[in-house]
MOPAC internal coordinates of N, CA, C and O (Angstrom, degrees):
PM7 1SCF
backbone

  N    0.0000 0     0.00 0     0.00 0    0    0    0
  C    1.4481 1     0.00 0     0.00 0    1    0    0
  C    1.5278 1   108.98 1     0.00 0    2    1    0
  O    1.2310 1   119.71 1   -34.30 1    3    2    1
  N    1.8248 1   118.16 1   145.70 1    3    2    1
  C    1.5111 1    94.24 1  -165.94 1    5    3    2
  C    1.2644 1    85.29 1  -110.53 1    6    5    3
  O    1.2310 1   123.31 1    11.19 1    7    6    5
  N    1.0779 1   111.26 1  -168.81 1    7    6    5
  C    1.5895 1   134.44 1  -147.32 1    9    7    6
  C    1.7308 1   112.84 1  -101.76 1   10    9    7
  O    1.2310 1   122.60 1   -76.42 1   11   10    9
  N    0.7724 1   112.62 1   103.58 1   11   10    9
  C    1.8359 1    95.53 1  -179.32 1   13   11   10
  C    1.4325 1   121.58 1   -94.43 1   14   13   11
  O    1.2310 1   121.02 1   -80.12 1   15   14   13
  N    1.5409 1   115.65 1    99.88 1   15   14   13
  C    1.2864 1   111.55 1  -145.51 1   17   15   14
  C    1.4154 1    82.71 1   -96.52 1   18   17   15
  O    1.2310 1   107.11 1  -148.73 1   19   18   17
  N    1.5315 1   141.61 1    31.27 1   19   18   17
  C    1.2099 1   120.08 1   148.25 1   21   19   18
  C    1.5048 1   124.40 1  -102.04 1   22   21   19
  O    1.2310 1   127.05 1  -145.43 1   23   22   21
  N    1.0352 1   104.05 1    34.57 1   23   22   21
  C    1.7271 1   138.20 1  -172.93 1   25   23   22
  C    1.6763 1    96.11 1   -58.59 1   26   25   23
  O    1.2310 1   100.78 1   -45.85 1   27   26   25
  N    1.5524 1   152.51 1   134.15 1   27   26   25
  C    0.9607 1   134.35 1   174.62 1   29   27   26
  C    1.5903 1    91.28 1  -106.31 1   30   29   27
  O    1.2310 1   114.91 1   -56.85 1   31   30   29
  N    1.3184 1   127.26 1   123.15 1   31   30   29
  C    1.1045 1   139.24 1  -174.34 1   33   31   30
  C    1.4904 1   124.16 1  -126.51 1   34   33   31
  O    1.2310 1   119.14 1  -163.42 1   35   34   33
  N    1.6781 1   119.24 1    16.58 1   35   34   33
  C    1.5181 1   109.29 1   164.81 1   37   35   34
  C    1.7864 1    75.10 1   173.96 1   38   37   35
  O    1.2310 1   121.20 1   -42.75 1   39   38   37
  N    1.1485 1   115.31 1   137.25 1   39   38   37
  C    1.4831 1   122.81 1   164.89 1   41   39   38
  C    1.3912 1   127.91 1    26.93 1   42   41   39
  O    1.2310 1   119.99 1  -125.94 1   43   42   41
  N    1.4824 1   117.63 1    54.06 1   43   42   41
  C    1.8074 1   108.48 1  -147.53 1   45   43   42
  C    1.5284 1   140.81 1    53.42 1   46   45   43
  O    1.2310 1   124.59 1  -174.26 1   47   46   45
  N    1.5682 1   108.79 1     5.74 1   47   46   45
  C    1.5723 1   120.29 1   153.79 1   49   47   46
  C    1.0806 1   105.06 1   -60.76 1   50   49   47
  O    1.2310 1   116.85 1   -53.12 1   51   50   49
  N    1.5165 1   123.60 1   126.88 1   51   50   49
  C    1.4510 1   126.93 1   152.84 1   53   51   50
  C    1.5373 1   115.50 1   -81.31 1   54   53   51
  O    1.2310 1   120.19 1     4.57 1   55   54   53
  N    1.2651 1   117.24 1  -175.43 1   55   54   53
  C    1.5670 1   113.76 1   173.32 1   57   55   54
  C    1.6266 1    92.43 1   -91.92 1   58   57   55
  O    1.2310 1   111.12 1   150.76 1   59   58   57
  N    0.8268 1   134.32 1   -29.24 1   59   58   57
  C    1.6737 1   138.48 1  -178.60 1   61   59   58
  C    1.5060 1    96.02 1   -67.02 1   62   61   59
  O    1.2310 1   118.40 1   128.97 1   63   62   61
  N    1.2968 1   120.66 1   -51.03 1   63   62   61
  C    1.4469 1   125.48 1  -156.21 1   65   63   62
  C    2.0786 1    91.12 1   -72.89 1   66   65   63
  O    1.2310 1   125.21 1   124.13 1   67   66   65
  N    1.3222 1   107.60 1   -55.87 1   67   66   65
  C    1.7100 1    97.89 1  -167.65 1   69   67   66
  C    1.9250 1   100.58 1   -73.86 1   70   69   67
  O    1.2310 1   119.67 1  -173.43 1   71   70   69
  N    1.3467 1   118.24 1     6.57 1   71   70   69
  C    1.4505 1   111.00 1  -171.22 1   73   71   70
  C    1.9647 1    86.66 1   -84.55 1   74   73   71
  O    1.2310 1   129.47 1   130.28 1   75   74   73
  N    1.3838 1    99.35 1   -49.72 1   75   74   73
  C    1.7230 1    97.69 1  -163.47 1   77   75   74
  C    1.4417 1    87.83 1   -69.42 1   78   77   75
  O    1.2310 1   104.62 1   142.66 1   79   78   77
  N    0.9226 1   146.02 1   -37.34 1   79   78   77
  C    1.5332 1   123.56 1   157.49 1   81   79   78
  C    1.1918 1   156.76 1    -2.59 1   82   81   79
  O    1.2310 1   132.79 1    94.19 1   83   82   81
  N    1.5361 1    92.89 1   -85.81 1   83   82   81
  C    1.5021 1   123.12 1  -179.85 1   85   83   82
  C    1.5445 1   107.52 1   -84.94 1   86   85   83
  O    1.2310 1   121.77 1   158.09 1   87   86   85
  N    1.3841 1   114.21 1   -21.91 1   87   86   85
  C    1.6426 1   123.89 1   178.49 1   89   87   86
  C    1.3924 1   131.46 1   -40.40 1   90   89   87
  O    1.2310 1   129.51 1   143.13 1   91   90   89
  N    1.4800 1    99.28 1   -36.87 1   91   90   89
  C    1.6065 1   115.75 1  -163.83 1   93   91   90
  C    1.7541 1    97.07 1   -83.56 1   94   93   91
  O    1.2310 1   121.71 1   139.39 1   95   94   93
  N    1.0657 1   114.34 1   -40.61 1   95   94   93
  C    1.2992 1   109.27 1   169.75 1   97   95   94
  C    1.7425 1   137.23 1   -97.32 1   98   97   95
  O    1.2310 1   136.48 1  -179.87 1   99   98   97
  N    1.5313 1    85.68 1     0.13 1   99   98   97
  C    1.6726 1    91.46 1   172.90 1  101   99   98
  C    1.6816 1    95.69 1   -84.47 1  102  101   99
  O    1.2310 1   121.55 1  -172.34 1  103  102  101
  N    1.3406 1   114.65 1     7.66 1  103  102  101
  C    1.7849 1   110.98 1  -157.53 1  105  103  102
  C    1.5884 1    64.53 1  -109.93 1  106  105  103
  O    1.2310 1   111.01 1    70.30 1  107  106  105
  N    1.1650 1   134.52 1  -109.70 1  107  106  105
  C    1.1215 1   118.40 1  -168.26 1  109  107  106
  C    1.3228 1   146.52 1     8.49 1  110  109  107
  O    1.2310 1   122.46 1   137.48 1  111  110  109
  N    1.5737 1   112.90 1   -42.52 1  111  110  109
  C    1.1815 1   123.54 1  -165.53 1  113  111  110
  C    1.7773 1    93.65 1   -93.11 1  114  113  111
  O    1.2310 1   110.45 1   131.90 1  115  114  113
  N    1.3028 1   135.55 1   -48.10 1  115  114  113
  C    1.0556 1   137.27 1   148.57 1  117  115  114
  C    1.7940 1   145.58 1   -31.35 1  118  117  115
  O    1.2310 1   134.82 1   169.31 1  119  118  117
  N    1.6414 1    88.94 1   -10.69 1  119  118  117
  C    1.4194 1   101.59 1  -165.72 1  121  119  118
  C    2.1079 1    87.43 1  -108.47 1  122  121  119
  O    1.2310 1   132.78 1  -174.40 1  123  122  121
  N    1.6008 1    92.91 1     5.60 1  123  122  121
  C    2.0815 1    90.41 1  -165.72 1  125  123  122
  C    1.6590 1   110.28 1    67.49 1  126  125  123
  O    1.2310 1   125.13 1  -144.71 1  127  126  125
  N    1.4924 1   107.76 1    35.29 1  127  126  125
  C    1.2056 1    96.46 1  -170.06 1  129  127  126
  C    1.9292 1   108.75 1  -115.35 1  130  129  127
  O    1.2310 1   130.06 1  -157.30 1  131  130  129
  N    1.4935 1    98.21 1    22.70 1  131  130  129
  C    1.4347 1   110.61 1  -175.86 1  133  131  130
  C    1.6067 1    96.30 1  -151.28 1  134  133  131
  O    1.2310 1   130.60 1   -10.35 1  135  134  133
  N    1.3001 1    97.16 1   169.65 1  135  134  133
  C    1.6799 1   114.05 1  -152.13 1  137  135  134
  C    2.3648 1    89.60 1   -83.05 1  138  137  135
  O    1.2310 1   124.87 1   155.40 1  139  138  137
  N    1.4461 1   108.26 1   -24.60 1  139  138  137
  C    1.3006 1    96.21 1   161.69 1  141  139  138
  C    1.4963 1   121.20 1   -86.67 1  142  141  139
  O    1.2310 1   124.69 1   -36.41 1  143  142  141
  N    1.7871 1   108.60 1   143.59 1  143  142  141
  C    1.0385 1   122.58 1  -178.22 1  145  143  142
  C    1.6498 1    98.46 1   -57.80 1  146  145  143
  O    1.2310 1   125.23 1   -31.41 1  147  146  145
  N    1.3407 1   107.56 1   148.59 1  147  146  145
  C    1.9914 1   124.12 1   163.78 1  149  147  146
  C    1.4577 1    90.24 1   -56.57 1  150  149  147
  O    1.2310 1   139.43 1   -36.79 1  151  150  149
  N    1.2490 1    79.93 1   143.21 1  151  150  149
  C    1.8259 1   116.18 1   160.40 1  153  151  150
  C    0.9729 1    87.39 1   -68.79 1  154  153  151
  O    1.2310 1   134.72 1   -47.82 1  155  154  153
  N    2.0906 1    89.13 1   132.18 1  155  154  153
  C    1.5629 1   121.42 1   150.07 1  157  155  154
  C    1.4908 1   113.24 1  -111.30 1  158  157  155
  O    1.2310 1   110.55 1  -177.12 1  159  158  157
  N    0.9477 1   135.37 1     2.88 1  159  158  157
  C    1.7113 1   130.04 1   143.41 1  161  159  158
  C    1.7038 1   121.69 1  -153.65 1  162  161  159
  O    1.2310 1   126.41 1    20.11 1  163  162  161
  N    1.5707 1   105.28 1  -159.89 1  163  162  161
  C    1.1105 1    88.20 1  -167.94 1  165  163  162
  C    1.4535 1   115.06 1   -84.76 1  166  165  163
  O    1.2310 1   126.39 1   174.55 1  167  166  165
  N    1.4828 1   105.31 1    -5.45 1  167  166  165
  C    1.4816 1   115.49 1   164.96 1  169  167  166
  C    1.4319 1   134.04 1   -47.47 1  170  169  167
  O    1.2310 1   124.36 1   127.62 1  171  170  169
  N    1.5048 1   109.24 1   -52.38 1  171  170  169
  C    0.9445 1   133.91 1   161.83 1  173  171  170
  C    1.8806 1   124.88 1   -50.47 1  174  173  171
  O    1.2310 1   124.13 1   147.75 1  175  174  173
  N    1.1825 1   109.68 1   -32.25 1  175  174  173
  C    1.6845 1   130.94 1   171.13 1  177  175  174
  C    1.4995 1    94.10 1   -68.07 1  178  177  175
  O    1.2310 1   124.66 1   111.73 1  179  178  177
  N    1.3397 1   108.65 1   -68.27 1  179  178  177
  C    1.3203 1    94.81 1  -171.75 1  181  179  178
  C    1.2036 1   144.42 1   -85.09 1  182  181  179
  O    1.2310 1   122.61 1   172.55 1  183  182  181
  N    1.6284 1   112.61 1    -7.45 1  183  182  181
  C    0.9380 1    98.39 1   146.66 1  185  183  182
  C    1.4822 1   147.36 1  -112.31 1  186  185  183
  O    1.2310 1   126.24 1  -132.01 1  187  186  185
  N    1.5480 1   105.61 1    47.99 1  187  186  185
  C    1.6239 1   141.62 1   151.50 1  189  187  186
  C    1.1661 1    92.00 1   -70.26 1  190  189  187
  O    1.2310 1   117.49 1   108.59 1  191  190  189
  N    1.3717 1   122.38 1   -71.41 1  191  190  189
  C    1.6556 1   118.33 1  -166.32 1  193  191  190
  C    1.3498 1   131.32 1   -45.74 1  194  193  191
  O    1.2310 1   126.32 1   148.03 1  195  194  193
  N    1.7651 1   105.46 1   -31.97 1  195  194  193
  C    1.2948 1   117.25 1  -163.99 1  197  195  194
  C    1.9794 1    94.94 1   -88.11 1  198  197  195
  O    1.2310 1   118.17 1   140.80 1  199  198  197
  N    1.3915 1   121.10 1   -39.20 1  199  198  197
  C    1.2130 1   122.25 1   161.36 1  201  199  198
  C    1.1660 1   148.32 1   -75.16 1  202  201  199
  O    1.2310 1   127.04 1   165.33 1  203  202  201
  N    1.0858 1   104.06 1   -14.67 1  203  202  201
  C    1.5675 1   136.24 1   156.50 1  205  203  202
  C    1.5508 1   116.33 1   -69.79 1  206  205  203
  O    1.2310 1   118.21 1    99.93 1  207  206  205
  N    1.1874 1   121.02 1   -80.07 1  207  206  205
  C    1.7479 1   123.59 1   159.34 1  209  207  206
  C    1.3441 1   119.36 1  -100.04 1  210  209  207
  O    1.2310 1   126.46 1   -88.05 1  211  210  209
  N    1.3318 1   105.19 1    91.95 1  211  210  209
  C    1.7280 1   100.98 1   169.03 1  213  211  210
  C    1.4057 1   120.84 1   -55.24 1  214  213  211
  O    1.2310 1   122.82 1   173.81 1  215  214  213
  N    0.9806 1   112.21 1    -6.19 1  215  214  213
  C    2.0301 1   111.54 1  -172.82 1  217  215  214
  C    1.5679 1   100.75 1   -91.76 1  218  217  215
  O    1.2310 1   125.86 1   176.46 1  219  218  217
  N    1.6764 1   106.34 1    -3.54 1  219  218  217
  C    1.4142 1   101.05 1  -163.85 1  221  219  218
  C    1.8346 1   100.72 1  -117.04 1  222  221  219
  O    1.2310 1   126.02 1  -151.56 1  223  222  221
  N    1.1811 1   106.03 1    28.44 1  223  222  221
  C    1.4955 1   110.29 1  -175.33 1  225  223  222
  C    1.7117 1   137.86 1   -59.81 1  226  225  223
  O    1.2310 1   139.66 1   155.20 1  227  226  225
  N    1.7974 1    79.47 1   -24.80 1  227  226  225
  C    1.8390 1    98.76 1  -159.44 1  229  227  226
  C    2.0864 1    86.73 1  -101.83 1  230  229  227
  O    1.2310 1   111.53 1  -175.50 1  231  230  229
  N    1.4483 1   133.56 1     4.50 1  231  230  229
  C    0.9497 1   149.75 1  -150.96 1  233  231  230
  C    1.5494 1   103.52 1  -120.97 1  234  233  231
  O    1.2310 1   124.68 1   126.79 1  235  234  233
  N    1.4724 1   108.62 1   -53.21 1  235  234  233
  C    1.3405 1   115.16 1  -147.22 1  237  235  234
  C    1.7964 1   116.93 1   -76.65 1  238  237  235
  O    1.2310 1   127.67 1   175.57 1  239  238  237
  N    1.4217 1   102.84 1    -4.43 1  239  238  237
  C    1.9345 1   107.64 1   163.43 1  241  239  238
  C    1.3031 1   101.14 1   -89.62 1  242  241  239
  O    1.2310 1   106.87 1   161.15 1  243  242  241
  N    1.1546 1   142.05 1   -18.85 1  243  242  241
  C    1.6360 1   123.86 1   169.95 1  245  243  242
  C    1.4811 1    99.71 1   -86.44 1  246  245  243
  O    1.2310 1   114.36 1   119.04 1  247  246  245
  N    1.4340 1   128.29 1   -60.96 1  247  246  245
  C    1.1711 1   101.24 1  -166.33 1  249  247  246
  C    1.7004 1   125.66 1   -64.09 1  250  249  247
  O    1.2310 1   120.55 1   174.30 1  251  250  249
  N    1.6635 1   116.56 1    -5.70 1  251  250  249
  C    1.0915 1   105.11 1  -173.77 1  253  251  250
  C    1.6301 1    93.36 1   -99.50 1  254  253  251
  O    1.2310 1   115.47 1   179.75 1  255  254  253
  N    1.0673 1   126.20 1    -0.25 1  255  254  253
  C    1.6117 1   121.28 1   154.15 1  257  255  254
  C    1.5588 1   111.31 1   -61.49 1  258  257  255
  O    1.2310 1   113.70 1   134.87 1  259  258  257
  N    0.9952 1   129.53 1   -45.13 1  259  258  257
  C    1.5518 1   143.67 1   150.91 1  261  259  258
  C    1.4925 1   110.60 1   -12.75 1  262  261  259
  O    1.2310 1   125.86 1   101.41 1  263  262  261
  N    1.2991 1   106.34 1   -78.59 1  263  262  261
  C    1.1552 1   130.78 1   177.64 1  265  263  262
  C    1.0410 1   122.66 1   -71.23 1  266  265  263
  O    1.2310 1   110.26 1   126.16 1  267  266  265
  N    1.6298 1   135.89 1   -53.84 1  267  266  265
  C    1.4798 1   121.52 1   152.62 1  269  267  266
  C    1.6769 1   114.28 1   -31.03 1  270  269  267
  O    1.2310 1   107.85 1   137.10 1  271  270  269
  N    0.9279 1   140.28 1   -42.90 1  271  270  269
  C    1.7336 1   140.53 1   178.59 1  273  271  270
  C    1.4137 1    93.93 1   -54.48 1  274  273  271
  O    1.2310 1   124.61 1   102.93 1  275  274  273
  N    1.2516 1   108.75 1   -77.07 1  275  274  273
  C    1.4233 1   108.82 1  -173.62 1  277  275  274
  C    1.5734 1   139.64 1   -27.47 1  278  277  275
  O    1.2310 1   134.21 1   154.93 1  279  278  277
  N    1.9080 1    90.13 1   -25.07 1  279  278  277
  C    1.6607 1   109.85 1  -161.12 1  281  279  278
  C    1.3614 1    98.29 1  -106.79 1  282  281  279
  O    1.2310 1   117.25 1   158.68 1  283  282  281
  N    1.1821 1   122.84 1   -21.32 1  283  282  281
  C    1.3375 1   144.02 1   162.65 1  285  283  282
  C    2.1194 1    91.49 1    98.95 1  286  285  283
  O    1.2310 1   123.65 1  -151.36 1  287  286  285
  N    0.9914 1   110.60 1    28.64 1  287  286  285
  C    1.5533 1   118.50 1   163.49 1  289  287  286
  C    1.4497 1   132.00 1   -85.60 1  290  289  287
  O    1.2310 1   125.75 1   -56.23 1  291  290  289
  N    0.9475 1   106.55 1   123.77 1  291  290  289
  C    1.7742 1   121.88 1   174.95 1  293  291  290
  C    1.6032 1   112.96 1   -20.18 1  294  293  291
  O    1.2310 1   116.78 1   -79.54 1  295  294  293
  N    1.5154 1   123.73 1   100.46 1  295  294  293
  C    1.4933 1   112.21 1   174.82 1  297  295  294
  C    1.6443 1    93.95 1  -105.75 1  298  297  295
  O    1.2310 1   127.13 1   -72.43 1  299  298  297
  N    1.6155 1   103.88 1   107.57 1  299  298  297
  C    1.5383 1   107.22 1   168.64 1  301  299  298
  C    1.4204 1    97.66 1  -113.65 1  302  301  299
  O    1.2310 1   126.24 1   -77.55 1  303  302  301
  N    1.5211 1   105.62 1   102.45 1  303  302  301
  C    2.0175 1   113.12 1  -179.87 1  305  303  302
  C    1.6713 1    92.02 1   -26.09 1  306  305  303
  O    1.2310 1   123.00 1    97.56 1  307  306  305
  N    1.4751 1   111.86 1   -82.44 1  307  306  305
  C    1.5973 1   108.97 1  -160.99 1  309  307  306
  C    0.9226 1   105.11 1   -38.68 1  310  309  307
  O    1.2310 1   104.19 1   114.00 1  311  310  309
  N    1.3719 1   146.76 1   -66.00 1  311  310  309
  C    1.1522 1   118.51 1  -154.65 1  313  311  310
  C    1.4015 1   132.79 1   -54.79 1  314  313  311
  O    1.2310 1   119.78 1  -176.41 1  315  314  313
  N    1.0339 1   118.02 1     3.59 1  315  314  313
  C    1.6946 1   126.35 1  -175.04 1  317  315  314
  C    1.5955 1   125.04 1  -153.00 1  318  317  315
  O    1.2310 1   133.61 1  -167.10 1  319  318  317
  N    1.8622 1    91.30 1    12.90 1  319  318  317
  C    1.2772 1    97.42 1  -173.00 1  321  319  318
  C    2.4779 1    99.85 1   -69.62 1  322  321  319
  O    1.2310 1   125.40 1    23.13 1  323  322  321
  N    0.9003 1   107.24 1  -156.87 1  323  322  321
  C    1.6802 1   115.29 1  -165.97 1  325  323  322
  C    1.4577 1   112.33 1  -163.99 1  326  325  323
  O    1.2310 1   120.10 1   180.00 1  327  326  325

């Protein structure tokens, strides 16, 4: 199922809008370029996201489906659904 990142998901945040966001530094963290280890799934994405921005909670399994693609990591919804 794809993703509809024009999802309004917290005060006019889209899921598109907190993906270009959170991106620049989920790339970071992936590149070993921050004191947290890279994501090893999509579990792990999201729940950076969900601890990282709490305003971005009801958001943060699509956009880290986003991002699992990107990382070339396993997005199995269940496994991290809540």
């Amino acid at each position: 199922m794809a993703v509809n990142v024009n999802k309004e998901v917290w005060e006019g945040w889209t899921v598109g809008a907190i993906y270009k966001d959170v991106k620049p530094i989920a790339d970071m963290i992936q590149r070993g370029e921050s004191w947290k280890k890279p994501f090893e799934s999509c579990k792990d994405i999201a729940d950076w996201i969900k601890n990282d921005r709490p305003n971005f909670k009801k958001g943060a399994n699509d956009v880290a489906k986003l991002l699992a693609k990107d990382y070339g990591l396993p997005a199995k919804a269940k496994e991290y659904e809540r």
